[in-house]
Backbone as CSV, one residue per row, in Angstrom:
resi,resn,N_x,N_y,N_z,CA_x,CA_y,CA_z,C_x,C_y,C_z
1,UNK,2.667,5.353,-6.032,3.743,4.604,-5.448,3.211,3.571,-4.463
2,UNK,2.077,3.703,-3.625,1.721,3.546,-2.825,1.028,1.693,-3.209
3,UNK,0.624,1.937,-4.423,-0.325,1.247,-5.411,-0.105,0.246,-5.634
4,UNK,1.346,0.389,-6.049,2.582,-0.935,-6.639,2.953,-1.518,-5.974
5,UNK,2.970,-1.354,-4.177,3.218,-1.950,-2.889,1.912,-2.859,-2.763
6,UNK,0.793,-2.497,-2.548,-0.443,-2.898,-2.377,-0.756,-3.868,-3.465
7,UNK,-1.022,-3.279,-4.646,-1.773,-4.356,-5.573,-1.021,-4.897,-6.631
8,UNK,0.370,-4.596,-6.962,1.526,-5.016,-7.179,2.356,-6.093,-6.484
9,UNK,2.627,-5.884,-5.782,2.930,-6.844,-4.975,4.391,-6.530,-5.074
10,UNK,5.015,-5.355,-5.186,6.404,-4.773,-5.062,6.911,-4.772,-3.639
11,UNK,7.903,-5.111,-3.296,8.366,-4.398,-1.742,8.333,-3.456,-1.818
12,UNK,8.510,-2.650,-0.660,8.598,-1.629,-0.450,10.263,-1.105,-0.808
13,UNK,11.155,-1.810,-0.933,12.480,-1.719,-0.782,12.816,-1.141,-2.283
14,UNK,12.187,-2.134,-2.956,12.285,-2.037,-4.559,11.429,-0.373,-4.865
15,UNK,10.506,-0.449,-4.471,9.683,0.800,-4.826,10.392,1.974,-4.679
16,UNK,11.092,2.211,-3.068,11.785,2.984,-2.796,12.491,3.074,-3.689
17,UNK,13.704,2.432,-3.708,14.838,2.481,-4.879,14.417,3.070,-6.118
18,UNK,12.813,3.022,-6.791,12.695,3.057,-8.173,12.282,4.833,-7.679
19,UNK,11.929,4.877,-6.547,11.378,6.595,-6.656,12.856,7.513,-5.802
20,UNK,13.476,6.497,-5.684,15.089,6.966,-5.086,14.604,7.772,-3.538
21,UNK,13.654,7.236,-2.927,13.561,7.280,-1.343,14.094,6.257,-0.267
22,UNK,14.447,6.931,0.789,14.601,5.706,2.024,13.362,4.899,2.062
23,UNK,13.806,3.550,2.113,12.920,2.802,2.204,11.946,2.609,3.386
24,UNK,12.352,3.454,4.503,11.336,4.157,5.632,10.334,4.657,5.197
25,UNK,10.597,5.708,4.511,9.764,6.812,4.115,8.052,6.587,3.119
26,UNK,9.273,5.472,2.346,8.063,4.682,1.508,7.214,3.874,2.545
27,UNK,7.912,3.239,3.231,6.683,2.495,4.216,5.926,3.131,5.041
28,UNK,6.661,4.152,5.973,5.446,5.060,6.164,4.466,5.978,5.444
29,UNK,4.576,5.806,3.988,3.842,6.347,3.287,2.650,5.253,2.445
30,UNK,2.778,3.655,2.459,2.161,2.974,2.262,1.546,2.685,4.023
31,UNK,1.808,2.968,4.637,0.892,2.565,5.906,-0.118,3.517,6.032
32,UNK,0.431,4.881,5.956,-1.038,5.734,5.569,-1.800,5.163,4.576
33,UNK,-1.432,5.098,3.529,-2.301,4.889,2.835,-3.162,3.748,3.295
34,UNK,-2.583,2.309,3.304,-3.771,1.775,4.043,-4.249,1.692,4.808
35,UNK,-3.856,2.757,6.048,-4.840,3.277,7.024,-5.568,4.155,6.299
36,UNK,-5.442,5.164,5.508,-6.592,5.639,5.205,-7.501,4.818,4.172
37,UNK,-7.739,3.856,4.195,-8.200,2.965,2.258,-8.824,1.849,3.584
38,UNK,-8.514,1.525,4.470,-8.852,0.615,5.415,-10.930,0.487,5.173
39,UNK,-11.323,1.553,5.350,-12.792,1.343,5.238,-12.693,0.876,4.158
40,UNK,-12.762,1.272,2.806,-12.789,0.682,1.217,-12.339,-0.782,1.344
41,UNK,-11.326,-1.282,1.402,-10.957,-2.898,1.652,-11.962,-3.722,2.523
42,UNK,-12.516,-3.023,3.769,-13.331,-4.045,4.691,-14.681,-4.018,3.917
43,UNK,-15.640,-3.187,3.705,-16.304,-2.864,2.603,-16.475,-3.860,1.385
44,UNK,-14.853,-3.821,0.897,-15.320,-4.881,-0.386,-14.853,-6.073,-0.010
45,UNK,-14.181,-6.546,0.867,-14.432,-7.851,1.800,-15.538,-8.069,2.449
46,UNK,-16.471,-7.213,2.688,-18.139,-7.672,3.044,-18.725,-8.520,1.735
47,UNK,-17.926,-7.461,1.041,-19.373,-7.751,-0.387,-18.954,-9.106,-1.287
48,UNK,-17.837,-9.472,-0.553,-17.004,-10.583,-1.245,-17.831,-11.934,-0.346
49,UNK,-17.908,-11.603,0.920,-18.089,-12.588,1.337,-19.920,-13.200,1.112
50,UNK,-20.700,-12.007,1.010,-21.925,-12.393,0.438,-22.405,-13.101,-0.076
């Protein structure tokens, strides 16, 4: 779910709706996630910029 926000480029609003959650819930559940994924992204933004 988390995925389709991020590299999808879905709102969060829409996502919610499709997994039938408050659209809170989904966002605090895509903010973990890219708090936890945060090292992996800076990482391959190093290797991008090389």
């Amino acid at each position: 779910m988390e995925r389709e926000v991020i590299e999808k480029d879905r709102t969060i609003a829409s996502v919610a709706d499709s997994y039938d959650l408050v659209a809170q819930t989904a966002g605090n559940r895509v903010a973990r996630y890219r708090k936890g994924h945060a090292i992996e992204q800076d990482e391959a933004k190093m290797v991008e910029s090389d």
